[in-house]
C-alpha positions in Angstrom: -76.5 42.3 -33.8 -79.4 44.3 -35.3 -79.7 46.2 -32.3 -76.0 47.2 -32.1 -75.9 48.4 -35.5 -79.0 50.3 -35.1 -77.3 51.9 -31.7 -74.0 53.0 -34.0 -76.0 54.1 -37.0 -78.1 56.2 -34.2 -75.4 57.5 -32.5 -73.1 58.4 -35.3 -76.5 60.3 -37.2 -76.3 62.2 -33.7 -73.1 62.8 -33.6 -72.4 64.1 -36.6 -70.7 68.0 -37.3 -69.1 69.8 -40.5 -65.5 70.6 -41.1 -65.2 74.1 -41.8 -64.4 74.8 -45.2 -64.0 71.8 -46.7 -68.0 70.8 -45.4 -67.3 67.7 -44.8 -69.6 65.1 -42.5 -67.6 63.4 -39.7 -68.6 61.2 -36.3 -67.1 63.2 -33.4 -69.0 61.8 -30.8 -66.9 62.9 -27.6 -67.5 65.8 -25.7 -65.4 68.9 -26.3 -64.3 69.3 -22.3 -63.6 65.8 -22.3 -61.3 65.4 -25.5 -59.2 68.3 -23.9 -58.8 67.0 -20.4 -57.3 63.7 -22.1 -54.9 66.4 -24.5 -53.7 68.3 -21.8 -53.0 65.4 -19.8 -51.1 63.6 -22.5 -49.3 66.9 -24.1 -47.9 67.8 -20.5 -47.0 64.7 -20.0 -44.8 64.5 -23.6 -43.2 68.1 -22.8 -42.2 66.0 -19.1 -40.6 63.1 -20.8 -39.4 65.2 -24.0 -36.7 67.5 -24.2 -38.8 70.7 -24.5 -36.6 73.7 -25.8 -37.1 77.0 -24.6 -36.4 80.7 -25.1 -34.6 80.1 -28.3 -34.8 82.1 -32.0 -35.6 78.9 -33.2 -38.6 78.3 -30.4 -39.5 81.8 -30.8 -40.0 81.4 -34.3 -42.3 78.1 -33.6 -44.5 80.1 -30.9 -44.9 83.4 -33.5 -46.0 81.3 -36.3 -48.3 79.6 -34.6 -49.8 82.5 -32.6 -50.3 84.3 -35.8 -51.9 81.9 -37.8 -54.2 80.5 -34.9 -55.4 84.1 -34.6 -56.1 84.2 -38.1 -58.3 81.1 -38.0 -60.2 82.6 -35.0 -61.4 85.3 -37.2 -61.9 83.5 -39.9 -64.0 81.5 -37.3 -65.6 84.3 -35.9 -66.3 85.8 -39.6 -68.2 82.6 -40.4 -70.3 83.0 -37.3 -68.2 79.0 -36.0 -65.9 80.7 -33.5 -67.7 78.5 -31.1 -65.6 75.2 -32.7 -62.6 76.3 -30.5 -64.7 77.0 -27.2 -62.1 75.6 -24.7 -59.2 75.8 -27.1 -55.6 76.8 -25.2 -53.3 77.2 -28.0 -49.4 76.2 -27.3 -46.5 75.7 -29.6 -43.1 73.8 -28.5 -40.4 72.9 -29.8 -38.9 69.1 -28.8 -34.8 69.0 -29.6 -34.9 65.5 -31.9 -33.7 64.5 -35.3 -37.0 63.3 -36.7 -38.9 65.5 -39.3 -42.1 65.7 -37.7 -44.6 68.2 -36.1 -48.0 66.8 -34.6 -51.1 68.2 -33.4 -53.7 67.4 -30.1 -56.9 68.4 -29.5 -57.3 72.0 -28.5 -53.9 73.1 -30.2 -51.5 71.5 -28.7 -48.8 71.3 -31.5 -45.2 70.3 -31.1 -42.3 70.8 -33.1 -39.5 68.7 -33.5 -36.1 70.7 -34.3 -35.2 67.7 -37.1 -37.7 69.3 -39.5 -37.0 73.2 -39.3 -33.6 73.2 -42.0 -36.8 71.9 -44.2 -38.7 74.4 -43.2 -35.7 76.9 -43.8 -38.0 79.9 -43.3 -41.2 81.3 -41.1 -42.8 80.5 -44.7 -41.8 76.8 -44.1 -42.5 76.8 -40.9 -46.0 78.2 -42.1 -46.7 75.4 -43.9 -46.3 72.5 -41.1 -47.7 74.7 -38.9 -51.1 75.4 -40.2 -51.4 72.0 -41.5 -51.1 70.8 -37.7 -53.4 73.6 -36.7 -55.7 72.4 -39.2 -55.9 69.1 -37.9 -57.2 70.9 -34.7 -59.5 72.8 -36.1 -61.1 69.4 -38.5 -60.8 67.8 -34.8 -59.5 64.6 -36.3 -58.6 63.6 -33.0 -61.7 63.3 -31.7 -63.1 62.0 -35.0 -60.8 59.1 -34.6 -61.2 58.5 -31.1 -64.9 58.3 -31.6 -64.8 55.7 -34.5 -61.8 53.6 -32.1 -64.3 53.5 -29.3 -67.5 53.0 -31.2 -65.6 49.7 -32.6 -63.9 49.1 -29.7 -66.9 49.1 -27.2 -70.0 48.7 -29.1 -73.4 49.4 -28.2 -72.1 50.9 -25.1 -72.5 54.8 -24.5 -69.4 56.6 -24.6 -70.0 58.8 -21.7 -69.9 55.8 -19.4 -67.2 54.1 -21.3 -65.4 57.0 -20.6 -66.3 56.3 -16.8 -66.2 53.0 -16.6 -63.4 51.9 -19.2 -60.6 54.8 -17.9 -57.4 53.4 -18.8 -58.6 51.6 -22.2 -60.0 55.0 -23.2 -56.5 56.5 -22.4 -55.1 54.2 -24.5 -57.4 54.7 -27.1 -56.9 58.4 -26.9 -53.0 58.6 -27.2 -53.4 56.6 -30.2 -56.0 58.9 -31.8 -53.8 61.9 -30.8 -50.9 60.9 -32.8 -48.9 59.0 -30.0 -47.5 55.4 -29.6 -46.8 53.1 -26.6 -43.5 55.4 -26.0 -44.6 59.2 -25.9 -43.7 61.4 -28.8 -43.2 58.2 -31.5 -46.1 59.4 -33.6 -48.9 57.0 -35.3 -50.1 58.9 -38.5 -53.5 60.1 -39.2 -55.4 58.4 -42.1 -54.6 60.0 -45.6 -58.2 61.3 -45.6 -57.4 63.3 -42.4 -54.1 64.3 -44.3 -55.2 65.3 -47.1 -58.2 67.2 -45.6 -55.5 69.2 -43.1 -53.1 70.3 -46.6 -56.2 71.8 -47.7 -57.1 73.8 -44.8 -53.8 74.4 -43.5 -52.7 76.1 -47.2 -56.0 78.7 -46.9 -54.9 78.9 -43.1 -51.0 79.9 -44.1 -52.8 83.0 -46.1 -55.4 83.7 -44.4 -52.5 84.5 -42.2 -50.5 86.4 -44.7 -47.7 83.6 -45.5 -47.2 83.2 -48.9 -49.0 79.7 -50.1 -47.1 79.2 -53.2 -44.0 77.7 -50.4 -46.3 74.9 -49.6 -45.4 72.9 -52.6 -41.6 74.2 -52.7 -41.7 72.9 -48.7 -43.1 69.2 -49.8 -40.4 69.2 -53.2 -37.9 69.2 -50.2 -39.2 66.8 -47.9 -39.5 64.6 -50.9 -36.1 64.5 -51.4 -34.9 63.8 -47.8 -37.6 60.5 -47.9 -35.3 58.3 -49.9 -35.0 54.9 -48.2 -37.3 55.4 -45.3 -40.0 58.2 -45.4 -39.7 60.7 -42.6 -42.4 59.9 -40.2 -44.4 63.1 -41.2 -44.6 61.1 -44.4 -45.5 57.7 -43.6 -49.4 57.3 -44.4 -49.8 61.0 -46.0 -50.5 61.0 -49.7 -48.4 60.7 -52.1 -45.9 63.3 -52.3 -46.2 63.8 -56.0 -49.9 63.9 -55.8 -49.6 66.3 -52.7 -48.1 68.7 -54.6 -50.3 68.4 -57.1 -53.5 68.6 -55.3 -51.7 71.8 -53.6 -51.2 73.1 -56.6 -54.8 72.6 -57.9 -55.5 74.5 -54.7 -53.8 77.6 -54.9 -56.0 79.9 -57.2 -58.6 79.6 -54.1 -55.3 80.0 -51.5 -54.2 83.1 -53.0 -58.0 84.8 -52.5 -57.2 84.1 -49.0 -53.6 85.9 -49.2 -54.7 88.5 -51.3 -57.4 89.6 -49.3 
């Protein structure tokens, strides 16, 4: 037992990084190439069993938002001397025709969409703010964050590169839960409120760093709020409190509006 906590408390002190911005410490122990074989492989495979949407205003509108405000991150990135956090990256922006109000995020920015949530977004400013909160889950790489912890508990002692070898189809498992995905594809599993409340942050400096107005950000969560009588939306279920959301956003904005202003 001694030796097993030792192993963990060695590996995570060797695995740890920083989240840009918000300097955060976090355990991401798998490998960048690997994290975004297992993304494309379950992303492709979601856009095979979805109903993907394509060549629409309304798709257009989800690619140019995205494109915008990932290029805005990458010089941000490359400002800060980190562009190297999205080596490998392949950003890709769908759009899935279903009633839910939800948007998700895997590894290497692969985002999706779901039409149910764009009259909340109303706008390319709404559409801003789900956007670059997804995006900023890719930049924190919360997937891999959570990935690592679910195998570290999962498999022990045991080094991750061979459990990735050895342990294929529990890792794949393990993966489409840490990228947001369920035992059917697209029903998402939410990321912890930590993770949540770490991606409002980043994604509201991300919106302005791209020039989108931050002050929507709240005015887009006042709207979801209202639609999550009886059962929250699923892009609700384990974030923070939507009250306290807006809030926190609030508190956030003098720093947002540096970003936007600049």
């Amino acid at each position: 037992m001694k030796r097993f906590i030792f192993v963990i408390t060695l590996f995570i002190f060797t695995a740890c990084s920083t989240v840009p911005l918000t300097n955060r410490k976090q355990f991401t122990a798998i490998p960048t190439a690997q994290m975004l074989t297992l993304s494309n492989q379950s992303y492709n495979q979601v856009l095979q069993e979805e109903n993907a949407i394509r060549n629409t205003d309304e798709s257009q509108a989800i690619a140019r938002v995205g494109k915008r405000i990932a290029n805005a991150v990458e010089v941000y990135l490359a400002s800060i001397d980190r562009k190297a956090l999205i080596d490998g990256y392949e950003w890709e922006f769908n759009l899935i025709k279903s009633d839910a109000l939800n948007a998700w995020c895997m590894p290497g920015g692969k985002i999706a969409f779901y039409t149910g949530i764009l009259p909340i977004c109303q706008d390319d400013n709404g559409i801003a703010v789900v956007m670059a909160h997804e995006v900023a889950h890719a930049i924190a790489k919360h997937g891999n964050e959570r990935m690592s912890q679910q195998l570290a508990l999962q498999m022990g002692g045991t080094a991750l590169s061979e459990a990735l070898k050895e342990s294929k189809e529990t890792t794949i498992q393990i993966a489409m839960t840490a990228f947001g995905l369920g035992t059917q594809l697209g029903v998402t599993l939410p990321y912890s409120r930590k993770h949540e409340s770490e991606a409002d942050e980043l994604g509201l400096y991300f919106m302005a760093m791209a020039n989108y107005a931050p002050r929507e950000a709240p005015e887009f969560w006042i709207r979801m709020m209202g639609q999550s009588e009886g059962n929250p939306p699923e892009f609700l279920s384990t974030h923070p409190n939507p009250q306290k959301r807006i809030n926190n956003l609030k508190r956030l904005m003098p720093k947002a509006m540096e970003y936007y202003r600049n």
